[in-house]
N, C-alpha and C positions, 0 to 999 in steps of 0.2 A: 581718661579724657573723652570727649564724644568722641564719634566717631569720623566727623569730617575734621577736625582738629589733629585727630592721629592717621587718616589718610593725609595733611597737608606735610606735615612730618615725616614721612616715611617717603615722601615727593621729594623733600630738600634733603635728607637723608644719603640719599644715592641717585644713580641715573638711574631713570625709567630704565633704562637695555636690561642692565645689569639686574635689576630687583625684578624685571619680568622672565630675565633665563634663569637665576637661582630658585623662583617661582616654579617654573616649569620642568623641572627635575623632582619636584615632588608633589606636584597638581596634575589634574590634566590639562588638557590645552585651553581650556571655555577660563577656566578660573585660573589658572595664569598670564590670558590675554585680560582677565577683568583686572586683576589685581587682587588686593587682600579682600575677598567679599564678602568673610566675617567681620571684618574690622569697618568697612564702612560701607552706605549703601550702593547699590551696583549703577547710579545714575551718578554719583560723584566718581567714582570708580573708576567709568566709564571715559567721563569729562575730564579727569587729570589722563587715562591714558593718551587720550585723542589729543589732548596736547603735547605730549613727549611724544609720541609715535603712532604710526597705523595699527591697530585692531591686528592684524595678520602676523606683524613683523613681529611683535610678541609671544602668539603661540611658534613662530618656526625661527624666528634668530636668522629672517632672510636678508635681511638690509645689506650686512656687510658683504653678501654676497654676488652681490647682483646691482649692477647701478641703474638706481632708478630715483635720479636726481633729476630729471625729465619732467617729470611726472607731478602736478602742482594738486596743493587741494589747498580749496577756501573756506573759509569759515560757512559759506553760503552752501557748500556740496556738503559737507559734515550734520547740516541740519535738515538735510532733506533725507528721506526714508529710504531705506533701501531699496533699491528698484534694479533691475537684469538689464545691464545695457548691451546691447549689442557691440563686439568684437569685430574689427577688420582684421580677423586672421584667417592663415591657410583651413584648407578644410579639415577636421580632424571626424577620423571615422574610426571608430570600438570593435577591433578585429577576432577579440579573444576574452572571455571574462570565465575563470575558474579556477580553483585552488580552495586549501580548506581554509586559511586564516587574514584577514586584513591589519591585524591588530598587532603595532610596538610599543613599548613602554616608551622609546625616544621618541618624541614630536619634533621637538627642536633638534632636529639635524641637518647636514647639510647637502643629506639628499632633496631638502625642498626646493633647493636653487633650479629648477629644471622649466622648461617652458613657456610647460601647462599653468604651475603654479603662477608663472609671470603673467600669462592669460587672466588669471582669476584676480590677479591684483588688479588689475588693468581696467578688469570689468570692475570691481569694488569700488576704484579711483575714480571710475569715469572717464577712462581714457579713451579715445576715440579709435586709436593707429595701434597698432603691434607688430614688431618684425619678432620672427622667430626664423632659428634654422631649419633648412627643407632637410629635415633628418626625423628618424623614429626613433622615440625618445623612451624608453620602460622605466614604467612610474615603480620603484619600493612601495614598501609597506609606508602609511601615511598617518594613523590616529591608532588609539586605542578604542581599547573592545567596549568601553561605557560609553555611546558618541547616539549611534542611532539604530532602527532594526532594519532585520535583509533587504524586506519591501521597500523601504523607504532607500535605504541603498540603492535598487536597483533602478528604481523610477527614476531617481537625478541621476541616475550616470546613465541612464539610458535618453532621459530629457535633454540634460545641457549637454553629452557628449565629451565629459572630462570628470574624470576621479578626484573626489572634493575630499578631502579630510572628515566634514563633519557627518556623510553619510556611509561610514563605514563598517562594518561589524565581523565579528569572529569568524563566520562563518563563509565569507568570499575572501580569499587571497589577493589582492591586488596586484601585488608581484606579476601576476600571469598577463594583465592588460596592457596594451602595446596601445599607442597614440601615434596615428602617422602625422607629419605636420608638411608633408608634403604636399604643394599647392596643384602640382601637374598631374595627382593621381584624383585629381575630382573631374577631369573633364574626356579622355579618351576612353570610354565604353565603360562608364562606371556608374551608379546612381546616388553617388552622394554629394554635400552642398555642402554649401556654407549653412544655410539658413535651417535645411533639416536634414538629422542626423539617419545613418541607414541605422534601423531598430534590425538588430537580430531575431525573428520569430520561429527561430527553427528550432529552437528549446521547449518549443509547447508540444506536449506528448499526449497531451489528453483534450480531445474538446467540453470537457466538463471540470476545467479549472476553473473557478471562480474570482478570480485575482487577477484576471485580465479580461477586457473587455471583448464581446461576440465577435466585433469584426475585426478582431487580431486572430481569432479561432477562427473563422474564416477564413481569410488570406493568407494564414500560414499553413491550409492544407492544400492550398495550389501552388506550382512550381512559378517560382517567382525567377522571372524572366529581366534581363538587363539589354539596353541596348548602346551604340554607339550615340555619344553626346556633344553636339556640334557648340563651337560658341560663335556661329551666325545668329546675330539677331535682325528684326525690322527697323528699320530707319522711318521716322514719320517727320518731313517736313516741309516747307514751303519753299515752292518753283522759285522764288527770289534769290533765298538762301544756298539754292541748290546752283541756281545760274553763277551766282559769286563764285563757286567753288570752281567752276567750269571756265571761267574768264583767264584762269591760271594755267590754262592748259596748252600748250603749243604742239603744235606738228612735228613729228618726228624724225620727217623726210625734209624739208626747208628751215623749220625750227620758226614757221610764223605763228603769230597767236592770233591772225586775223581767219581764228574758227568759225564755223559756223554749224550751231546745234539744232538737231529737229526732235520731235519731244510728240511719239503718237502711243496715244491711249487708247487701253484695250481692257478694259472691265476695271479694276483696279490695279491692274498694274501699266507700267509704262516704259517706253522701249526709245532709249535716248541713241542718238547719230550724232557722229561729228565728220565733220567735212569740211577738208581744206582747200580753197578755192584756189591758193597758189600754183600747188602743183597737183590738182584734181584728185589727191589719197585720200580715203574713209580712214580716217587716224582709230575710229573704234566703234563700233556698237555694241551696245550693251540691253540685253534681250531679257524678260522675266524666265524664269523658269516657272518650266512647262512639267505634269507629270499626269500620264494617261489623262488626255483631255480635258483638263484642269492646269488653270496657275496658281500655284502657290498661294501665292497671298488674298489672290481672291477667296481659295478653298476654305483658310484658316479663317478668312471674314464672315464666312455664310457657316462655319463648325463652330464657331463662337455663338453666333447669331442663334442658331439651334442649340445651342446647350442651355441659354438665357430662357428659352423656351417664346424664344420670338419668330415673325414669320417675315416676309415680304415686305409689309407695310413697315415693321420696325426698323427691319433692314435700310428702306430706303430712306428713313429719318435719320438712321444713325452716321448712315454718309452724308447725307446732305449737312448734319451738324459739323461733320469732322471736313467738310472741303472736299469732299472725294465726289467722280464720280460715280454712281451707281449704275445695275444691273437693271436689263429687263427681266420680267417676269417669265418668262420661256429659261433663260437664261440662269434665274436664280432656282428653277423647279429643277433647271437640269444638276446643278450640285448639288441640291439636296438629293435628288435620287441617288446622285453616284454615294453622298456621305452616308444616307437609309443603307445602302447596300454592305458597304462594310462594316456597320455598325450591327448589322444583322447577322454577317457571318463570324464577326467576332464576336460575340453572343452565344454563337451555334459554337465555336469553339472551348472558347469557357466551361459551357456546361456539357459539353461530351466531357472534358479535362475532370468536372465536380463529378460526373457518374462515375469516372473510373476510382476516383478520390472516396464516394460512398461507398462501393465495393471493399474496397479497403481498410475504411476504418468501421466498418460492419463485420468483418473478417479480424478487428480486434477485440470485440464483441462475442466472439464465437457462434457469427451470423454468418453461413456463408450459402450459395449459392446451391440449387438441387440440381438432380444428376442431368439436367438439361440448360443448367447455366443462366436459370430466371434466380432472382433476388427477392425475397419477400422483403419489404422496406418500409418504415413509417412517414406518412406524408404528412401534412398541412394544407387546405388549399381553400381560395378563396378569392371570389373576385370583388372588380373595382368596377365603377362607373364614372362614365366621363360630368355626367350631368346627374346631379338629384334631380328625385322623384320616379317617374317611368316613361322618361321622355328622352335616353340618354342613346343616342346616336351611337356610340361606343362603347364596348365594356371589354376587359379584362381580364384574364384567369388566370392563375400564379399556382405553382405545386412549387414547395419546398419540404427538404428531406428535415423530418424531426430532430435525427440524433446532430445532423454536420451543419445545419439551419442554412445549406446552399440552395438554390434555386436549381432545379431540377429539368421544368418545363414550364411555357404558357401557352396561351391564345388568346388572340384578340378577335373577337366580334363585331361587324359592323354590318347595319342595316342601310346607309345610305351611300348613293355613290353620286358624286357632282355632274359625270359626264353623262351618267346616264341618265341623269333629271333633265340635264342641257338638250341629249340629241330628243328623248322623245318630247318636251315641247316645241323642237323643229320639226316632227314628227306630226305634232297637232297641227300647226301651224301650216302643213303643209307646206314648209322650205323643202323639204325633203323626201324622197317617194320611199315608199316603204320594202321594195327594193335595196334600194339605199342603206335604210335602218336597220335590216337583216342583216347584209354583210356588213355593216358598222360591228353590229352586238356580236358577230363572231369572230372579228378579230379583237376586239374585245375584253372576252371571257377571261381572257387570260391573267388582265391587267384589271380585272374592275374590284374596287373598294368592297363592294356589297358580297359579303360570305354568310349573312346570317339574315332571315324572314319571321317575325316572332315579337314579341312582346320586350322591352327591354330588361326585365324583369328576370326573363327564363335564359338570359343570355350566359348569366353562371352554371345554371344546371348545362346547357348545350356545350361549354368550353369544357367544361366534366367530361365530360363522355370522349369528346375527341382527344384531349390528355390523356385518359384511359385507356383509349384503344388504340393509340401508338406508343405505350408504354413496354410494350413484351419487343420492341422494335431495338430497345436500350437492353434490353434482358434484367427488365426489373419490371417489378410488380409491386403494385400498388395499396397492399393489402389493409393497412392501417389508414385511414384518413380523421383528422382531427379538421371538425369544421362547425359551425355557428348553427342555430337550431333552428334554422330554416330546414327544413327535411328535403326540399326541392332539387335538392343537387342529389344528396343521396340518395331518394327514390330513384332520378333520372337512371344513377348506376345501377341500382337491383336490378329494375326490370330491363338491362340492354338480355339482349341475346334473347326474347322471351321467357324472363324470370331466371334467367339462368345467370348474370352479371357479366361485367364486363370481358372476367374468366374463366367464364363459364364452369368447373368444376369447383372454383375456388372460391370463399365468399368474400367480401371487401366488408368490412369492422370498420365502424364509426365509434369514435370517441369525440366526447364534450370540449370546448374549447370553455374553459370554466371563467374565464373574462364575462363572457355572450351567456353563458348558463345561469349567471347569478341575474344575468338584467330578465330574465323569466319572469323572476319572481316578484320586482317592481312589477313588471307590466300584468303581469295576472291579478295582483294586487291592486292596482290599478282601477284595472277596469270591472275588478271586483267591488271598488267604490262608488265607481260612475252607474253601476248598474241598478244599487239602492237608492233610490231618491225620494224627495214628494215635492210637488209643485205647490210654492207658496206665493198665493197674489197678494201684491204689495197695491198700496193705496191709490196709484198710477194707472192701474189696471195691468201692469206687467206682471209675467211668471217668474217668478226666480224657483231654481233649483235647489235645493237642503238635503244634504248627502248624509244620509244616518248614520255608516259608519263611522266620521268623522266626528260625531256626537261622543261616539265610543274613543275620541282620542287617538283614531286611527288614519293621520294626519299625511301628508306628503313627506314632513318631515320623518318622520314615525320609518313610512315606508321606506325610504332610502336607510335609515340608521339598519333596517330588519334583510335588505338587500346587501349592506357593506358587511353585515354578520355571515349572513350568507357564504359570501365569497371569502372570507377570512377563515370560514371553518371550513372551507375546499383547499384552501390553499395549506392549514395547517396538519391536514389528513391523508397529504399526500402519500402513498405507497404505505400505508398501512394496512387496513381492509373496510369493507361496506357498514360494519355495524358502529363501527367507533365513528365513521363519517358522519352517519345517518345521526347517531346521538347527538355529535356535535352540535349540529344542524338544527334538531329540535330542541336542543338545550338553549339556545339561544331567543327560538320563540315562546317556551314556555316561562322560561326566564323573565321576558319583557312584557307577558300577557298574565302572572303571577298578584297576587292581592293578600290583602293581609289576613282573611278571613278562607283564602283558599292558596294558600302557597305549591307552587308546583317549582320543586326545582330538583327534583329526584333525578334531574339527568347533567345538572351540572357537577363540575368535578369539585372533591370532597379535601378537608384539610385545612389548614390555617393560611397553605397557599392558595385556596384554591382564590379565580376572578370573582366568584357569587359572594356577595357579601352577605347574603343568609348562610349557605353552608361554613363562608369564616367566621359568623357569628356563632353557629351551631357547634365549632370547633374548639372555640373559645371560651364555650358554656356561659355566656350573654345574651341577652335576650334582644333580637334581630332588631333592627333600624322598620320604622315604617317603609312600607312599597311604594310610598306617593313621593318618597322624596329623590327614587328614580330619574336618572335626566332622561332615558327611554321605557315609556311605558304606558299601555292599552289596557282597556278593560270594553270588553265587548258582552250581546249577547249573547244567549247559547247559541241563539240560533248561526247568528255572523261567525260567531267564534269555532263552528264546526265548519264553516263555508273555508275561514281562513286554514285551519287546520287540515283539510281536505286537500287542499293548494300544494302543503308543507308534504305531506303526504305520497299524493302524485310525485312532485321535486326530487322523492326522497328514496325511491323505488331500489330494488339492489339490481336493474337492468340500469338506471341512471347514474346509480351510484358508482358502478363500476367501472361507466365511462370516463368516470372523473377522478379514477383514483391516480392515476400519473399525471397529473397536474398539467398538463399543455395545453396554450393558447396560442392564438395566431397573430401575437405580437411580432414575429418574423416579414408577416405577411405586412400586417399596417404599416410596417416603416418603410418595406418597400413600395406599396402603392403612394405612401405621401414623395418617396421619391421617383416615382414613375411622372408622379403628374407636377414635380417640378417643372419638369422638361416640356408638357404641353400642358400648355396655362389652361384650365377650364373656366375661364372667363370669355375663352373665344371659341370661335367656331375651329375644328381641329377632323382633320381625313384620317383615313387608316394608315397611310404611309407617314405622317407625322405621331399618328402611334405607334409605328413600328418603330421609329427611331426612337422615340423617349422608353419604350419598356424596352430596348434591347438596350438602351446605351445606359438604362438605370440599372438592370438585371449584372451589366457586367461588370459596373462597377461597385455594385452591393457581392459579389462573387469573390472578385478579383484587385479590388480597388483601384482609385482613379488613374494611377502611374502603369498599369497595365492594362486597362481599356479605352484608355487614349488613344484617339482616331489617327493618330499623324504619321505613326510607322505604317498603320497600317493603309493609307491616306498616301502614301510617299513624299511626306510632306520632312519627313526627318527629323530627330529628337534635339531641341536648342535647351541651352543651360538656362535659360530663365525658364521656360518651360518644366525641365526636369525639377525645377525647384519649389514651382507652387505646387505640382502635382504632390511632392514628395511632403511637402507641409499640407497642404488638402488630406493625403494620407491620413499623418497624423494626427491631425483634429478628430477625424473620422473613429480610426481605434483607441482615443485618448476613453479610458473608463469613464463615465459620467458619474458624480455623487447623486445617489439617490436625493429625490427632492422631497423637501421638509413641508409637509403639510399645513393649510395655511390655519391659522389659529382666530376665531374670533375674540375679541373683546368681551366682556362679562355686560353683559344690559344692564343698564338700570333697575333694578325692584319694584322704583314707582310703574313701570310701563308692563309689570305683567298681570296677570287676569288678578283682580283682587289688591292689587299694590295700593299705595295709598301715597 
């Protein structure tokens, strides 16, 4: 009979219970929850089970166990797609995960009745509420060994925070994993939530695993510090609201309620009195807290305010919209100095904590220190600009350690200072005598913005040097620097000490950052085109330009296809050696500069595998495809074509080659400058002590992440559970691995629209 004819049958036959537990004694769990899914398709299957019972109650035989007659579902939540809903249950945090096996033959047993499992149904259901016991509950073994692989295991039980059935495999024991479901151990000194789970990172042994993303290697080579977690939160409402509440309050001494409240404001917080006029008692005042000449809530207002990468003027809009009042200016410079200051020595702490952590895992390297305790170390380093062009007030230097990609050191440079543009046009002006101005600029010196005199340009090279020369101060040395081919910085460091460097006996090695080394070869090529030209006058009387190379096919397009080769045969010759690089390299241009009357492909690789479709022709003993029907491909003069070849040449050198042959770029670097300059917007005007806060407070959180460079312990502001919660989920996103992204594809053109189409 068809096949939904003999599932309708095998429905009235027996009870769903019963035909999906004698099912699951000799299926696994997928296709004894589907039903017979050779007998009919798995969308009828599906449809008769969801009407006899839940998808769940099938593979584990939990119904009878557990009552959850509570618990409704409509035809309307059955057709909606699966979706994670969020749980109102205690916090569950993953104390222990090891053992060799996850895997029983029994699925349907009546160790499922536990919880977690009620959790999961809950969340399948859609149920909003869960009570569970405040007990630790040790989950058995849960699925068999055909279900899913270790990764994928690991990620969902490390994402949702509960051991699921379908991602389990042979090779982790479940047995071993404990689930607290106790609600009182998420808030006395502890850093876990509801909303984000504590990820164990202390199982990463190598910072060169590939299966977890940089800033989980990161963070789990720093001591991950917990602190006490308050459940004070802020109250935000309306004097109205608030007076209601206060109308209910009587006197303690007479017992009258003819109170009277006074209500005086001091930055944003406010300091309420009660006063009873019967018998003259102050029933209570209730005062803000105060910590080192800061309140509270005002602090966490202008520490918000600064993290948004706003100033003053935002500030004062942001209150004004929310009904508060706002700060003076004197008054808003003074909290941010105090917030710059600690944001700066928790910075300075961090990265003492990363030197001693690079020590360390250079010492499992078999790198260790010479018999005076210096470190020879591989760097990265490069700076930022607040402003493009050469007009940038600001700039930046960043040094991070190659192997551990922490942040090591910086400096910020600045060429202008507000106060002292301020006093000397009172100076001009003659408000003030020059007396005056003299002891102004010396008390001064100490405070003033302006550390650097120079071009904005050379302010990378100038941060170089001083990173360099307090480097032996850390007992490390800087001996490896991978940086962009700008030579500018590098020179600066040869020649410190007169030719001697910045270690004087020691030399500092530059290597390629091969990102920056391929765009070379555009821009040489480049302006290897703009440089052939002839001037053609058009009938107007205008000049127009006509670039001969481009005659030759040697197109903008062309040039990038011959640039992304480039960088593709850097990237695939890593740690091999200089000659097979170098071939690479030129296999790909003679490749693309080849004809049918002069084939050059003697340096691509040979076989029926090989990418050249003349050497797979030649493999295959066929006679080659024509060279025009190339989607990249040049035919130049001799003369052009020994200019371009000259280029590839220079590129190609085995002092260059060698720079490039450990593949490192300063991709460490750009992410952290894109988040330096979250924090100070460069759409505005921005001083050096607004620099100082956003690169020490991005630095520490690129180190250390957001849960542990949070200002508020250190601020004495103290750790509140909503707090601990988005940082803990900020976390997350942060080390969640990113999928590589899928390059965009264009569309096939039309025929008619290319040279000759018709």
């Amino acid at each position: 009979m068809p096949p939904r004819e003999a599932a309708a049958g095998a429905r009235d036959a027996m009870p769903p219970r019963e035909a999906a537990a004698g099912a699951s004694d000799a299926m696994p769990p997928r296709e004894a929850a589907g039903g017979a899914s050779d007998a009919m398709p798995p969308r009828e299957a599906a449809a008769g089970a969801r009407d006899a019972m839940p998808p769940r109650e099938a593979a584990g035989g939990a119904r009878e166990l557990m009552d959850i007659s509570g618990i409704e579902s409509s035809g309307e939540e059955r057709k909606k797609k699966r979706k994670r809903t969020s749980v109102d249950s205690p916090s569950l945090a993953i104390t222990d995960v090891a053992g060799p096996s996850l895997a029983t033959p029994d699925v349907a047993s009546p160790s499922l009745a536990t919880p977690d499992v009620v959790t999961r149904y809950c969340r399948a259901r859609g149920s909003k509420k869960l009570k569970v016991d405040n007990s630790s509950v040790t989950i058995p073994s849960l699925a068999t060994p055909d279900v899913a692989s270790d990764s994928l295991a690991t990620s969902r039980v490390a994402r949702r925070g509960v051991a699921t059935p379908r991602v389990a495999t042979p090779d982790v024991d479940m047995s071993a994993v404990t689930i607290s479901a106790d609600a009182s151990s998420a808030v006395p000194g502890t850093s876990t939530s509801d909303n984000a789970t504590d990820i164990n990172i202390s199982g990463v042994d190598s910072v060169s695993d590939r299966n977890i993303s940089s800033a989980i290697k990161r963070v789990s080579l720093l001591k991950k510090v917990t602190h006490k977690v308050s459940e004070n939160f802020m109250v935000f409402m309306e004097n109205t609201n608030f007076d209601l509440i206060l109308s209910s309050v009587c006197c303690l001494k007479c017992f009258s309620n003819n109170i009277v409240f006074t209500f005086d404001h001091h930055h944003l917080e406010t300091t309420v009195s009660a006063y009873c006029p019967e018998c003259k008692n102050n029933v209570f005042v209730m005062k803000p807290r105060v910590h080192k000449d800061m309140n509270v809530a005002t602090g966490r207002m202008v520490y918000a305010e600064m993290c948004t990468g706003g100033g003053y003027a935002s500030f004062s809009r942001r209150t004004a919209m929310c009904n508060l009042p706002s700060l003076s200016f004197k008054t808003f410079s003074k909290y941010t100095a105090l917030i710059t200051d600690a944001s700066v020595q928790s910075c300075k702490q961090i990265m003492a904590e990363s030197r001693e952590v690079i020590v360390r895992e250079y010492g499992k390297l078999d790198i260790v220190p010479d018999p005076s305790g210096i470190l020879d170390i591989d760097v990265t380093y490069d700076g930022t600009w607040h402003k493009r062009g050469h007009h940038s007030n600001l700039g930046i230097g960043v040094t991070i350690d190659a192997v551990t990609k922490l942040v090591i050191d910086y400096q910020i440079m600045c060429k202008f200072c507000f106060l002292c543009t301020f006093f000397e046009c009172r100076l001009k002006s003659k408000k003030i005598s020059e007396e005056q101005y003299e002891q102004w600029t010396e008390n001064h010196k100490s405070v003033c913005c302006k550390n650097f005199t120079g071009s904005s340009g050379s302010m990378e090279a100038e941060a170089a040097i001083l990173i360099w020369q307090r480097s032996l101060e850390s007992n490390l040395r800087y001996k490896t620097v991978v940086c962009d081919g700008d030579s500018s910085t590098y020179k600066g460091l040869v020649e410190l000490n007169n030719g001697a460097g910045p270690y004087r006996g020691v030399q500092v090695v530059k290597e390629e950052c091969i990102n920056h080394y391929s765009k070379r070869l555009k821009n040489r090529l480049t302006n290897l085109v703009k440089s052939h030209y002839n001037e053609k006058e058009l009938k107007t009387g205008k000049k127009r330009k006509q670039f001969d190379l481009k005659k030759g096919m040697l197109t903008d397009f062309i040039i990038d296809k011959l640039a992304g080769y480039f960088q593709k045969n850097l990237r695939n010759h890593v740690d091999t050696d200089v000659v097979r690089m170098r071939n690479g390299i030129l296999a790909s241009f003679f490749h693309c500069s080849s004809s049918d009357t002069n084939p050059q492909h003697h340096l691509c690789p040979t076989g029926p595998n090989s990418w050249c479709f003349y050497q797979k022709a030649v493999a295959a003993n066929i006679t080659p495809p024509s060279h025009n029907t190339m989607k990249v491909h040049f035919q130049l003069d001799p003369a052009y074509f020994k200019e371009v070849h000259d280029i590839y040449k220079e590129l190609t050198t085995d002092d260059m080659m060698t720079r490039c042959l450990k593949g490192r770029t300063q991709n460490p670097n750009e992410s952290l400058h894109q988040r330096i300059w979250s924090y100070c917007n460069k759409a505005l005007n921005r001083n050096k002590w607004q620099a100082d806060f956003s690169a020490s407070q991005a630095i520490a959180e690129y180190n250390a992440g957001y849960e542990r460079s949070c200002l508020d312990i250190p601020l004495g502001f103290g750790r509140s559970l909503v707090t601990q919660r988005k940082l803990q989920a900020m976390d997350k996103r942060m080390q969640r691995k990113k999928p590589p992204k899928s390059k965009k594809r264009r569309l096939a053109m039309d025929t008619s629209y290319e040279p000759g189409g018709h």
